[in-house]
ROLOFI-512257 format. One record per residue (C-alpha): chain; x, z, y. Coordinates in pm, whole numbers. Example, Ala and Ser with C-alpha at 12.3 -4.5 7.8 and 13.67 -1.06 7.14 Angstrom:
BEGIN
["A"; [1230; 780; -450]]
["A"; [1367; 714; -106]]
//
This chain:
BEGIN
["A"; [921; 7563; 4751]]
["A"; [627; 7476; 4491]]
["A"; [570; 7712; 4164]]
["A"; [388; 7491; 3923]]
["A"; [313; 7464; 3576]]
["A"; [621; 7270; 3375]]
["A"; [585; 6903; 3253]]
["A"; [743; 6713; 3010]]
["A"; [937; 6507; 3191]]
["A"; [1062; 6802; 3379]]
["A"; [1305; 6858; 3127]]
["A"; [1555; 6605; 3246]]
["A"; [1632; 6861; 3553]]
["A"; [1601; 7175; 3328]]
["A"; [1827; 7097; 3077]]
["A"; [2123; 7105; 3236]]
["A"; [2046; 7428; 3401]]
["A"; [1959; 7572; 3086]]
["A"; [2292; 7436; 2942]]
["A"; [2508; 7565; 3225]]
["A"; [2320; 7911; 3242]]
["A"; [2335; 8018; 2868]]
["A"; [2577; 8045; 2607]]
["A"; [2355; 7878; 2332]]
["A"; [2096; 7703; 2543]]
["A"; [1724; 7586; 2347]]
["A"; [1716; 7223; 2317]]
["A"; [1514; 6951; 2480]]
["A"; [1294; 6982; 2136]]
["A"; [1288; 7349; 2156]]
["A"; [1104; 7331; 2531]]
["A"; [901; 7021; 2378]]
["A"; [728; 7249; 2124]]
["A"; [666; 7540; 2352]]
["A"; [535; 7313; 2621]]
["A"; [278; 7117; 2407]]
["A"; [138; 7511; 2253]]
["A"; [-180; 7648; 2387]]
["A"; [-41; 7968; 2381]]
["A"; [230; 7931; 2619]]
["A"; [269; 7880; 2971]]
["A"; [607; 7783; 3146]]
["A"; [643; 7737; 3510]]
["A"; [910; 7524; 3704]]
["A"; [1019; 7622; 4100]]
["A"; [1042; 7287; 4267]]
["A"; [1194; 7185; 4621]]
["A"; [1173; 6811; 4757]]
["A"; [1167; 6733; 4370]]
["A"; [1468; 6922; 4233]]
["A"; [1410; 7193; 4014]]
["A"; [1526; 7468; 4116]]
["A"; [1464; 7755; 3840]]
["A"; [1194; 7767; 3526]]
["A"; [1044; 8076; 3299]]
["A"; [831; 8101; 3054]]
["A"; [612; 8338; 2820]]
["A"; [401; 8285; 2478]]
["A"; [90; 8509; 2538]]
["A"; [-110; 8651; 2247]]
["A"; [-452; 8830; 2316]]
["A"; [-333; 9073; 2537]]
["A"; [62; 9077; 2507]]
["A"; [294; 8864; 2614]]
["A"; [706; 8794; 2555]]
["A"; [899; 8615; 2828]]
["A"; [1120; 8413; 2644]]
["A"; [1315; 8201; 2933]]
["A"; [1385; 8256; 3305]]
["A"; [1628; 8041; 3464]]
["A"; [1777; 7944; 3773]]
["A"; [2046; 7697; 3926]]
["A"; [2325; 7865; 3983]]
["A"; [2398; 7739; 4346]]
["A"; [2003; 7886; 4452]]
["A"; [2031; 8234; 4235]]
["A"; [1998; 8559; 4433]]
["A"; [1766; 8379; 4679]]
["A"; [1385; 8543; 4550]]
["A"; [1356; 8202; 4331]]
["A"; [1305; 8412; 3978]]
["A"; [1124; 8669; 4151]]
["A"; [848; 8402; 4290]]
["A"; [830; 8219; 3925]]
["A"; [760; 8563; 3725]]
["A"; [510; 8681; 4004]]
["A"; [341; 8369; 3919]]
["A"; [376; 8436; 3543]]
["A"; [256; 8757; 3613]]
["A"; [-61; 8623; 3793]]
["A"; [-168; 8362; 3531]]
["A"; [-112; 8600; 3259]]
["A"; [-318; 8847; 3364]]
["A"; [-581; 8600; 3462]]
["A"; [-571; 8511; 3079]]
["A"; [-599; 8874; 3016]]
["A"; [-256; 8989; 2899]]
["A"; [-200; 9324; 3035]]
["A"; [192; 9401; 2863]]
["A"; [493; 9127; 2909]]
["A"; [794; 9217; 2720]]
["A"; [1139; 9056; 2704]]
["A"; [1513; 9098; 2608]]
["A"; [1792; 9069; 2840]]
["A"; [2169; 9116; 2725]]
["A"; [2316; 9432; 2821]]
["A"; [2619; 9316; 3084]]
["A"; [2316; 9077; 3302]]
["A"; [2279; 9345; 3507]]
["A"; [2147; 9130; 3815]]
["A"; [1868; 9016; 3591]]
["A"; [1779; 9380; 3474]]
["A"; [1805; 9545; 3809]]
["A"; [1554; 9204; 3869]]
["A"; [1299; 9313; 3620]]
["A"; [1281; 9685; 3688]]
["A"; [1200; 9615; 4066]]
["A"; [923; 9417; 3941]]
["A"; [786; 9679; 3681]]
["A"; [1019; 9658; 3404]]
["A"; [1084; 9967; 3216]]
["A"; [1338; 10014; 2924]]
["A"; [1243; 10045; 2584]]
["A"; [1529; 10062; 2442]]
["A"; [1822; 9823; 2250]]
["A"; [1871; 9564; 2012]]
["A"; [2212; 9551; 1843]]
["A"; [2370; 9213; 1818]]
["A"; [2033; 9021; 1907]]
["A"; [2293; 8769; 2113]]
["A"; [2499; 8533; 1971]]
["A"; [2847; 8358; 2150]]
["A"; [2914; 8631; 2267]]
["A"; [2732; 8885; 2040]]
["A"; [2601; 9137; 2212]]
["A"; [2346; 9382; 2223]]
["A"; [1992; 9342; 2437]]
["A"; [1793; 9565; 2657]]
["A"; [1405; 9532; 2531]]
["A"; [1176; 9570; 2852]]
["A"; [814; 9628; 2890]]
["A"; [631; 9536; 3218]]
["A"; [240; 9706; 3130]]
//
């Protein structure tokens, strides 16, 4: 398995993991725009040219906010995530970000127990910041 930086045309195998994975999935335009900013870096895992998972993060002088982290769900629970946000973690801090932060919803507890054996701490809770079904998110802060 290859991490590497996402491509454009990489979006015809990420989109329908991102549409089977989430409830109100971005668009192809929505990963467009973040893939063609300078302040944002999104990484694909890739095996004999299938993606297999994708994350991202926007990174502002020395913060950063992980806004996507997917992976197919017949390859989850295999260290896939956890090899794409070490990578994140590496290039980030190469580009001198020392705090990621993200939101998860409160029930995804696979993907929080996830984050806080990478680092992850709690901040706290955002009421209703997910919509379909609404629910509240845990806000977590990897320094």
């Amino acid at each position: 398995m290859r991490i590497r930086e996402m491509e454009i045309d990489d979006l015809e195998q990420v989109m329908p993991i991102e549409e089977a994975l989430f409830s109100v999935p971005w668009t192809a335009n929505g990963f467009f725009s973040f893939l063609l900013r300078n302040d944002s870096v999104f990484l694909v895992a890739e095996e004999d040219g299938e993606i297999l998972g994708y994350c991202g993060a926007i990174l502002v002088f020395d913060q950063g906010d992980i806004v996507n982290v997917g992976v197919r769900a017949d390859r989850q629970r295999q260290g896939i995530a956890r090899r794409l946000l070490d990578a994140l973690f590496k290039i980030a801090g190469e580009k001198g970000v020392t705090s990621l932060y993200l939101e998860v919803r409160v029930s995804n507890q696979a993907a929080i127990a996830l984050y806080e054996g990478l680092g992850f701490q709690r901040l706290g809770v955002r009421k209703d910041y997910y919509e379909e079904p609404k629910e509240d998110a845990v806000v977590m802060c990897r320094s």
